[in-house]
C-alpha positions in Angstrom: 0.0 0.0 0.0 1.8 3.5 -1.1 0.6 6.4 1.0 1.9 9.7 1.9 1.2 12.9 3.7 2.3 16.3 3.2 1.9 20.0 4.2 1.0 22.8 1.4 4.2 25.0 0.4 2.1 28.1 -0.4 1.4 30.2 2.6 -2.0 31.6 1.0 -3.2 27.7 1.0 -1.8 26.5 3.9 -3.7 29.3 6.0 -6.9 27.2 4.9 -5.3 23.5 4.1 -4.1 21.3 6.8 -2.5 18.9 4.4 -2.5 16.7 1.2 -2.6 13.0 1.2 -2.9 9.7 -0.8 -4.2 6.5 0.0 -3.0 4.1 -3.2 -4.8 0.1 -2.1 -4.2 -3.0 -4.5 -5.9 -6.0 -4.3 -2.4 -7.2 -2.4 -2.8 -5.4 0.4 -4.2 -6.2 3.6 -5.9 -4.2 6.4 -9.4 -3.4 7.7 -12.1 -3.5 4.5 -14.2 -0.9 6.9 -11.9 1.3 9.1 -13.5 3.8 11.0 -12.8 7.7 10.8 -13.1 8.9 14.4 -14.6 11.9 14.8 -13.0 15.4 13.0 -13.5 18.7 13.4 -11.9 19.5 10.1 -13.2 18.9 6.5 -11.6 16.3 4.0 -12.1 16.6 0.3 -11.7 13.4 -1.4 -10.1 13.5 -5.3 -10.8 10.4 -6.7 -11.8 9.7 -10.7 -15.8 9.5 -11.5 -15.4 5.3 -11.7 -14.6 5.2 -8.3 -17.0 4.2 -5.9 -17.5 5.6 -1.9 -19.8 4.4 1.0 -19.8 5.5 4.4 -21.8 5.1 7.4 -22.8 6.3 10.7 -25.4 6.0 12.9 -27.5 8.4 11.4 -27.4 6.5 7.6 -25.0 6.4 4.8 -24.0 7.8 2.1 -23.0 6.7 -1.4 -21.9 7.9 -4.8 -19.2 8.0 -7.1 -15.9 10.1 -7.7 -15.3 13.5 -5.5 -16.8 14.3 -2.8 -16.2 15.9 1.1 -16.2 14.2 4.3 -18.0 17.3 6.2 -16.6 17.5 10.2 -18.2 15.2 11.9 -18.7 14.5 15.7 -19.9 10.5 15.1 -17.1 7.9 14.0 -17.7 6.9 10.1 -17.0 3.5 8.8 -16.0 3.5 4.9 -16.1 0.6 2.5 -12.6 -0.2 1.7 -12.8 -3.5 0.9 -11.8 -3.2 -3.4 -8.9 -1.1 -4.3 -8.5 2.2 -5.0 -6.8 5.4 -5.5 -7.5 8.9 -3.6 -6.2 12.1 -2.9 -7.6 13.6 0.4 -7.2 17.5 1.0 -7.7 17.9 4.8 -8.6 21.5 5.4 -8.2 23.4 8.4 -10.8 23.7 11.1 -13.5 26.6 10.2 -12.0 26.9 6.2 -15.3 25.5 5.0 -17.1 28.9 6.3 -14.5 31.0 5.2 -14.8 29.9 1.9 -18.7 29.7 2.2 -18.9 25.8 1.1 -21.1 24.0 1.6 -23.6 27.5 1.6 -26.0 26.0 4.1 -23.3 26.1 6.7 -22.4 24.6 9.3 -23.5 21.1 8.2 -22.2 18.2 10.5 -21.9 14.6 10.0 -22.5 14.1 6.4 -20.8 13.1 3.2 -21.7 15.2 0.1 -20.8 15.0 -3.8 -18.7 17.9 -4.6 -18.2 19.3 -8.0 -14.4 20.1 -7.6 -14.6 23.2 -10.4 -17.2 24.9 -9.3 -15.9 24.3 -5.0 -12.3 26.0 -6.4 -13.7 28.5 -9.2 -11.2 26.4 -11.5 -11.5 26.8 -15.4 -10.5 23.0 -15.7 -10.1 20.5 -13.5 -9.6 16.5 -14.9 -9.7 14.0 -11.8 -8.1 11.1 -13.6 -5.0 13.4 -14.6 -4.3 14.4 -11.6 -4.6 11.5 -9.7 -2.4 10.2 -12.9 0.2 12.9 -12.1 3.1 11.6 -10.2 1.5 10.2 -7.3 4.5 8.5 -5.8 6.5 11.8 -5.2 4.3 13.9 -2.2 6.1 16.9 -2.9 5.3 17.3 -6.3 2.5 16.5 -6.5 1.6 19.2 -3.7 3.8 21.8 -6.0 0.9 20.8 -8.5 -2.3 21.1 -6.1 -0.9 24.3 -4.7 -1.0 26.0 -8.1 -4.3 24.9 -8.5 -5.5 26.5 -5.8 -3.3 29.5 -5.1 -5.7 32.1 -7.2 -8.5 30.5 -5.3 -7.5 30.9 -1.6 -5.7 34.3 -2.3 -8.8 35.8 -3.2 -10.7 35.3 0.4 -11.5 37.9 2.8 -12.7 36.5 6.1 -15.2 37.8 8.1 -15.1 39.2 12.0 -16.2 35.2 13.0 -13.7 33.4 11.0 -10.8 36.1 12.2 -11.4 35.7 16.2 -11.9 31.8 15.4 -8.4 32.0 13.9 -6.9 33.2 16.9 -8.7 30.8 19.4 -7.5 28.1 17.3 -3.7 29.5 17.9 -4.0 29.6 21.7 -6.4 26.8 22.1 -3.9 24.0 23.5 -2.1 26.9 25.9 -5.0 28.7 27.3 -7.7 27.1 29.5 -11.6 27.8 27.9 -12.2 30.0 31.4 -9.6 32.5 30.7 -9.9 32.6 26.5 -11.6 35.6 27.1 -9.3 38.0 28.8 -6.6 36.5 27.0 -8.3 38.1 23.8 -10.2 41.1 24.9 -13.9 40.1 24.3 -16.0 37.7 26.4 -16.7 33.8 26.2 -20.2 34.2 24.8 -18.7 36.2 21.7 -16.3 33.6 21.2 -18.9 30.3 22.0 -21.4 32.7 19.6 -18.4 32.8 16.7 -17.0 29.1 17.5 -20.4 27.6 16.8 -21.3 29.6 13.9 -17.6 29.0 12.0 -17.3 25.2 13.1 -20.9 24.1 13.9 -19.1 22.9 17.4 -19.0 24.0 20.8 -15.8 24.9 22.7 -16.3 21.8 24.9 -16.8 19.4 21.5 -14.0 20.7 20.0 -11.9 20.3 23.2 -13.2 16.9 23.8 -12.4 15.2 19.8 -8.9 17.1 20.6 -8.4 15.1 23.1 -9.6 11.9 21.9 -7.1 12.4 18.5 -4.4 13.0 20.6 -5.2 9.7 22.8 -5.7 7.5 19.8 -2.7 8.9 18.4 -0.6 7.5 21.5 -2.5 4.4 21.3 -1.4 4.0 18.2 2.2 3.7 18.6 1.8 1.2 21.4 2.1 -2.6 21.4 -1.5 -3.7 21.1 -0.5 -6.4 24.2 0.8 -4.0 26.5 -1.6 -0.9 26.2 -1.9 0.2 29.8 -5.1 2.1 29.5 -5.4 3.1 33.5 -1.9 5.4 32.5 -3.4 7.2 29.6 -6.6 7.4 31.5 -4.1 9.8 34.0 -2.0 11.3 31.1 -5.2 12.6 29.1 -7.2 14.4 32.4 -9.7 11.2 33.4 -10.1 10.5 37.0 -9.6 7.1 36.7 -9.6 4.1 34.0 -13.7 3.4 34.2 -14.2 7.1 32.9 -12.4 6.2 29.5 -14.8 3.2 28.9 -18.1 5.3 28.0 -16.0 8.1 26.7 -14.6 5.6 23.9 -17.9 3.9 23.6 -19.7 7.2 22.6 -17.1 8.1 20.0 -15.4 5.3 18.4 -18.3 2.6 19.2 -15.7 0.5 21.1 -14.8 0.1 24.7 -11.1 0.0 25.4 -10.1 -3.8 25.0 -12.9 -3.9 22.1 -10.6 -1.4 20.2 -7.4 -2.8 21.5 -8.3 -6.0 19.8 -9.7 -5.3 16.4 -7.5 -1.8 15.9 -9.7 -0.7 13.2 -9.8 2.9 13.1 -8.5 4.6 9.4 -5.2 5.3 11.7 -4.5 1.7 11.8 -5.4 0.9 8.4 -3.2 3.2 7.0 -0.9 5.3 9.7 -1.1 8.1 11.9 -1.5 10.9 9.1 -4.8 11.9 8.3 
């Protein structure tokens, strides 16, 4: 399985794209046929060509379609259907770019997939899915060199609005500053910034805080030996009171207990690696 991840080069992208990445599956390789996405507060457009086939589901439904579409931010783990091969570029943006770029326009939308006509999302003149995903794919940083020229004229062109602008600047003191004192720290009080929050990222200060949290713990979990996982440890290290509390907290977000995911290990970071 080929697969890589890598950051935009252009500063006007990068202030909206997290990163770019590839998934490349033959029928040789082995792994999960239905990993699970856990939940995101970010966006993911998927590039794939108009053949290729997607399903996804939660427990509110599915979704299904062919060729490009977006993975919207979602609070409830998704399971995909990767059980044939396939080939996809994923453009993982950064948390609150959807409504500074005013897509989707009924926004904030949560939890859903949606088809995505990649011209019209990018105001692009021309834009051929198989040639791209035909361009080079094993080298990451030229193929980014190639997406970042793409989108450069779009991105350059945006002018955010007061909620996208103090949204910015919670998001670059978030993991410093405790949610009590976010408000002194930037001169305006916490309903303002609960009242922008929710209206850039359709989550709560608290939700946000909480999938932080449990990407960072599944992220350690995944570097550990599946046999010696001592979860009353990272119960401590991540700010539970004790092991028991991590049992219902996994439960409600991934769908497993603790030993349930220790054993089958089938989130999308253990399918394909701690990059997405």
């Amino acid at each position: 399985m080929k697969n890589w991840l890598i950051p935009p080069k252009d500063l006007s992208v990068a202030k909206y794209i997290d990163c770019y990445w590839l998934i490349d599956k033959t029928h040789n390789d082995s792994g999960p046929e239905y990993p699970k996405l856990n939940p995101d507060p970010a966006g993911h457009l998927i590039l794939s060509t108009p053949r290729q086939a997607y399903q996804y589901e939660n427990e509110c439904g599915g979704a299904s379609g062919h060729g490009c579409h977006l993975i919207l931010p979602h609070c409830k783990t998704i399971s995909m259907d990767h059980s044939q091969p396939f080939l996809i570029l994923g453009i993982k943006f950064q948390v609150g770019a959807l409504y500074a770029i005013k897509y989707p326009t009924a926004h904030p939308l949560l939890d859903q997939v949606i088809s995505v006509d990649v011209e019209t999302l990018f105001q692009l003149d021309r834009f051929n899915e198989d040639e791209i995903l035909n361009y080079n794919t094993g080298q990451s940083h030229v193929f980014r060199d190639l997406i970042d020229t793409l989108l450069t004229p779009f991105f350059s062109k945006i002018h955010e609005d007061r909620h996208s602008e103090l949204v910015r600047k919670v998001l670059a003191i978030f993991s410093r500053v405790s949610l009590s004192e976010m408000g002194a720290e930037l001169g305006c009080s916490r309903r303002t910034i609960e009242r922008s929050f929710l209206r850039v990222t359709g989550l709560t200060l608290k939700q946000y805080s909480s999938m932080e949290r449990l990407e960072a713990m599944l992220a350690y979990v995944y570097r550990q030996d599946p046999r010696k996982i001592a979860w009353a440890d990272i119960a401590f290290q991540f700010g539970f009171s004790d092991q028991p509390h991590v049992t219902p907290y996994l439960k409600s977000r991934i769908g497993h207990t603790p030993g349930e995911y220790a054993q089958q290990r089938d989130l999308a970071i253990d399918a394909y690696g701690n990059f997405e």
